[in-house]
C-alpha positions as a printed Julia matrix, in Angstrom:
307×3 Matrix{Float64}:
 -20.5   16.42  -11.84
 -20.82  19.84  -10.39
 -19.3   22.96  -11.27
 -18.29  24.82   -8.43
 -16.39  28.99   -8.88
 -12.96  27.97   -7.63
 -12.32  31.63   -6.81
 -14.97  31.25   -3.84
 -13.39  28.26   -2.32
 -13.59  28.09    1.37
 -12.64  25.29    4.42
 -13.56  25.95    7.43
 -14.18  29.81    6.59
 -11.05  30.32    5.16
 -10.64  31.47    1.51
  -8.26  29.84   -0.83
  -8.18  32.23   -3.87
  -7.44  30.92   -7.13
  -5.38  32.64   -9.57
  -7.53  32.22  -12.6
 -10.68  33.26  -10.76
 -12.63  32.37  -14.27
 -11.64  29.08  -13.62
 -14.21  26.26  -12.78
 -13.46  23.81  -10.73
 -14.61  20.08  -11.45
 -15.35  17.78   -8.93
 -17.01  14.65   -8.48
 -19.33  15.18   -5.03
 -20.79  12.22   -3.92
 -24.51  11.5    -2.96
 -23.64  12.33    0.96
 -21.24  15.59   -0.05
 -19.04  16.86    3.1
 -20.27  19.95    4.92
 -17.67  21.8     6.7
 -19.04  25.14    8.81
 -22.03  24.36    6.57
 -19.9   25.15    3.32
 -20.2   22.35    0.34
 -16.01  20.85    0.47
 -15.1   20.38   -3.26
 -11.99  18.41   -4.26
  -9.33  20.78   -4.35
  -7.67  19.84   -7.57
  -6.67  23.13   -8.57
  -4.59  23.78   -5.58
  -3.17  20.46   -5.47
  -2.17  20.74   -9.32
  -0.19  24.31   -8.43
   1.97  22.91   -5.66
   2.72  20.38   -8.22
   3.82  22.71  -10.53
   7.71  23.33   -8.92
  10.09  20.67   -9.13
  11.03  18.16   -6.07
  14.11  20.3    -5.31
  12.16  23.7    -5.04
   9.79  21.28   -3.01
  11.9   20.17   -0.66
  13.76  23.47   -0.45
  10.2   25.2     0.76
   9.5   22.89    3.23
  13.26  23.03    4.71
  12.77  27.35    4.36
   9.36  27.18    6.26
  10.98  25.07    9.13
  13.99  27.56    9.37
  11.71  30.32    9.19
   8.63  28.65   11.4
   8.58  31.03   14.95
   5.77  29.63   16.12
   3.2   26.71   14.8
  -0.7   28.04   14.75
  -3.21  25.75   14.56
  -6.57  26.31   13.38
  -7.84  22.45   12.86
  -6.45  22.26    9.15
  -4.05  20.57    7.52
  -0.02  21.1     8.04
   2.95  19.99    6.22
   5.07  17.62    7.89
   7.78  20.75    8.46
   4.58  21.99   11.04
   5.17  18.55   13.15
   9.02  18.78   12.74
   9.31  22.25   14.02
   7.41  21.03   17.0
   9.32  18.23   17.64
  12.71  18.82   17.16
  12.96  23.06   17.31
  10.57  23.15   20.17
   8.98  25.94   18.83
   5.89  27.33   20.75
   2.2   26.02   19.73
  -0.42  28.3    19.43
  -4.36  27.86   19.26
  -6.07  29.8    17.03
  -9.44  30.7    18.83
 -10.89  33.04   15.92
 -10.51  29.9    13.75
 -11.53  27.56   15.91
 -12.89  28.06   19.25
 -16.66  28.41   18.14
 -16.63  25.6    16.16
 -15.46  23.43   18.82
 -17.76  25.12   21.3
 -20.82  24.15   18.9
 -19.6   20.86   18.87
 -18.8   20.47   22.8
 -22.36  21.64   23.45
 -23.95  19.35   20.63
 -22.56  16.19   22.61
 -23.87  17.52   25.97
 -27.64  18.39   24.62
 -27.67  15.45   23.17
 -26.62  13.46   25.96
 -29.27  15.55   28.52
 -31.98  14.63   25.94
 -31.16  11.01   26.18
 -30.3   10.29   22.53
 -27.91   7.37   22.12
 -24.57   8.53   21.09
 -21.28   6.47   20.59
 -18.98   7.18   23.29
 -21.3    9.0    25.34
 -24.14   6.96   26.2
 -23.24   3.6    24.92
 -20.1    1.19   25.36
 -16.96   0.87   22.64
 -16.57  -1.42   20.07
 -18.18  -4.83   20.69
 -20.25  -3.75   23.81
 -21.84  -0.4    22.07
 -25.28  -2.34   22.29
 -25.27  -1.01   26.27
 -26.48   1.44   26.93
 -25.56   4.35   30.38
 -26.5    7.25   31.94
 -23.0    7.37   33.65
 -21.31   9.1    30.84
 -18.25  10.36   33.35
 -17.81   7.23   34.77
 -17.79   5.84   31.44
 -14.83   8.15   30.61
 -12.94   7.15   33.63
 -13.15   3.21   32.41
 -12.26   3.53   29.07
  -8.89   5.57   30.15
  -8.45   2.88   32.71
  -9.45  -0.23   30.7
  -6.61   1.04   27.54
  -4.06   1.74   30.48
  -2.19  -1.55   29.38
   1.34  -0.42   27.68
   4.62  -1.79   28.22
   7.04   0.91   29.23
   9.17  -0.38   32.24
  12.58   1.13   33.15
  14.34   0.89   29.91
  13.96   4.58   27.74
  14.19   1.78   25.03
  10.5    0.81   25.47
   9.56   4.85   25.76
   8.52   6.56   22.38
  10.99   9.72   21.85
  10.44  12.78   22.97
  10.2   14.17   19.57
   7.39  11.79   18.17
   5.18  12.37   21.8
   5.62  16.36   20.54
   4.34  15.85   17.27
   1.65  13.38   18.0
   0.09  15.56   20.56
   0.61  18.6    17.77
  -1.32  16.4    15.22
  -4.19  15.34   17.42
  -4.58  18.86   18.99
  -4.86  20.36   15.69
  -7.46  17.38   14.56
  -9.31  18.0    17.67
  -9.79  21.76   16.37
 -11.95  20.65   13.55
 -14.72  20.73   15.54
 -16.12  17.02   15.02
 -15.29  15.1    18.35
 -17.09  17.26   20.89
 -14.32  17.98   23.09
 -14.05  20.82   25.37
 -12.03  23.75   24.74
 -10.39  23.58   27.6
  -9.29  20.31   27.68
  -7.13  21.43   24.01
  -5.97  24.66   25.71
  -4.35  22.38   28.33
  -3.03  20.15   25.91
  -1.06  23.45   24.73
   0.23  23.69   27.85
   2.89  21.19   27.81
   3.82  21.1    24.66
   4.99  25.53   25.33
   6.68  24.0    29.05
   8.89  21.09   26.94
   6.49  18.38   29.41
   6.16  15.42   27.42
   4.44  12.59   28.86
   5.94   9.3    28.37
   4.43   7.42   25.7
   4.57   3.16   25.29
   6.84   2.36   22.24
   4.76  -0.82   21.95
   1.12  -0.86   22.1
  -0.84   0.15   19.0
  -0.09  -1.22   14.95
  -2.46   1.96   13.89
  -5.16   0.13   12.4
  -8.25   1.46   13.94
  -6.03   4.29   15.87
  -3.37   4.69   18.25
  -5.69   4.07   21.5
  -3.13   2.59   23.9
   0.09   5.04   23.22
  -2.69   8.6    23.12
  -4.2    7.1    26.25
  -1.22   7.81   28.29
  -1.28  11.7    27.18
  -4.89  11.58   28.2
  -3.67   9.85   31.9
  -1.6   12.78   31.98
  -4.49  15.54   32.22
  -6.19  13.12   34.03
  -3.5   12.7    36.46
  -3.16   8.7    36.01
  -0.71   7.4    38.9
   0.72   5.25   35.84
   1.24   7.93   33.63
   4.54   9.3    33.67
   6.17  12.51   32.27
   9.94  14.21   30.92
  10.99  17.54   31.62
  13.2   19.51   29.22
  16.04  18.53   31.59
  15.07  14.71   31.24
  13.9   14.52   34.7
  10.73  11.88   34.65
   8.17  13.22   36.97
   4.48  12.15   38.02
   1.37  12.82   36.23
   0.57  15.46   39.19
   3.95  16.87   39.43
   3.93  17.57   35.89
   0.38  19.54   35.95
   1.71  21.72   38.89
   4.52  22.18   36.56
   2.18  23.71   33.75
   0.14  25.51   36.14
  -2.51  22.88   36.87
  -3.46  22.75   40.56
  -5.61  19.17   40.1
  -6.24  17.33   37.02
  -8.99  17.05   35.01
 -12.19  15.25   34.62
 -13.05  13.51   31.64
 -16.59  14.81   30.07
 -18.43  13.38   27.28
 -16.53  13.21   24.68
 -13.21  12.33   26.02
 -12.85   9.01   23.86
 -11.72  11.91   21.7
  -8.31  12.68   22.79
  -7.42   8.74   22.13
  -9.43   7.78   19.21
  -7.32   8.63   16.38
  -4.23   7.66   14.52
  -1.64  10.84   15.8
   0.96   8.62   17.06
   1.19   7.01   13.19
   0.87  10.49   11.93
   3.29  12.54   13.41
   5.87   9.74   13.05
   5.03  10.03    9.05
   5.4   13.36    9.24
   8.61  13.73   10.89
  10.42  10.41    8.71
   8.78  12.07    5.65
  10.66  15.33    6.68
  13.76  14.18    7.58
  13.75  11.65    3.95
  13.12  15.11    2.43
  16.06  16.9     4.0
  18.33  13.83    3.35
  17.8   13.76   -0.42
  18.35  17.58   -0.54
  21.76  17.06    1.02
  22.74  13.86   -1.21
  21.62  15.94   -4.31
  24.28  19.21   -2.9
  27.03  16.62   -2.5
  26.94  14.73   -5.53
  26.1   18.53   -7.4
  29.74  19.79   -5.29
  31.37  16.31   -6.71
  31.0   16.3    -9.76
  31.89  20.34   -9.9
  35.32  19.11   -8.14
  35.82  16.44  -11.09
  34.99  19.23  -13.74
């Protein structure tokens, strides 16, 4: 056990006061603790026990207020409530990065990958193969990019909008893996998240398989096709606001994109992760949310009609 002054809490250089600042915070760190921005991560019990402190009503009734309220969604690579993926997805609010937050840390870990790679130290991704063939071992780290997009180019999307995942979910799971992305863990580029703003602020949503991916070890097929979208994949398709389904190229001149972009180390990044999963639990946890808050008005209105 170590005791750790909860009023001096910090993730990712941002301070979470606590309002007993005499408090001490408990918290089990194991052997390998988490570093964030060099910063020691406690469990955040105390914060977690406040917001637990309202009932589900006054719960439900904040998260409903901050999506009425929400302008704009910043993200600064921490976590969001599912109202953040909502407003995305079905207000079309605009997305914005947060570089103060962010941008360095992503830098540091962009340029991490890269040294790395020059020195010739093996790294996952970058210098070896994926999954069962990671015992190889390249210097052709682009090229390596440009197979694994074209080697998990294999969903089932057709003609029928049936097999296409909504519009909505596409918004939110690019909002979810943009903000994960701004952690500053995966050694992407900066750029590369910047233009995955882009779309989301023009209402371009690339088409996404509906089948393709069960989530288990992440959504690699259905993310693949928002990668082939900067990349300007001749298979990867995209929606307009007006529901007009244009190519991969027409849709980055649309965004202000005169070619498309090349895949550095890392860019397993943008479709290693479970987004698609994420923002679909995060937009059905919202809308159970809002459902319950309406069943609870009407049955509160009926049975002040009976009385």
């Amino acid at each position: 056990m170590q005791t750790i002054d909860s009023s001096k809490l910090q993730l990712h250089g941002m301070q979470y006061p606590i309002d007993k600042p005499a408090y001490d915070l408990q918290s089990c760190l194991s052997p390998g603790v988490q570093r964030i921005a060099g910063n020691e991560v406690p469990l955040l019990w105390a914060r977690a026990s406040r917001a637990m402190e309202c009932s589900h009503w006054e719960e439900v009734s904040n998260l409903v207020q901050e999506f009425q309220e929400c302008k704009e969604v910043l993200i600064q690579g921490v976590p969001h409530s599912s109202s953040s993926g909502s407003c995305c997805e079905a207000s079309r609010r605009d997305v914005v990065l947060d570089a103060e937050a962010a941008k360095e840390r992503v830098d540091d870990s962009s340029e991490w990958v890269l040294h790395n790679m020059r020195k010739g130290t093996d790294t996952y991704g970058v210098t070896t193969g994926f999954g069962a063939t990671s015992h190889r071992r390249t210097d052709q780290g682009v090229e390596l990019q440009k197979e694994l997009i074209r080697f998990l180019n294999a969903g089932v999307i057709g003609k029928e909008a049936s097999n296409v995942l909504p519009v909505s979910t596409t918004r939110a799971a690019m909002l979810v893996r943009t903000n994960t992305l701004l952690q500053g863990y995966s050694g992407i580029r900066w750029s590369i998240l910047q233009t995955l703003q882009k779309p989301l602020n023009k209402q371009i949503t690339p088409r996404l398989p509906l089948r393709g991916t069960i989530t288990a070890s992440g959504d690699l097929v259905p993310l693949l096709y928002i990668a082939g979208l900067l990349t300007g994949r001749p298979s990867s398709r995209a929606v307009t606001e007006c529901g007009d389904v244009v190519s991969s190229q027409e849709a980055l001149k649309l965004v202000g994109l005169l070619k498309p972009f090349e895949l550095q180390p890392k860019g397993l990044a943008l479709v290693n992760g479970t987004a698609v999963g994420s923002a679909l639990a995060s937009t059905v946890c919202y809308d159970a949310c809002s459902l319950r808050q309406h069943a609870c008005s009407l049955r509160r209105s009926g049975v002040s009609s009976v009385l």
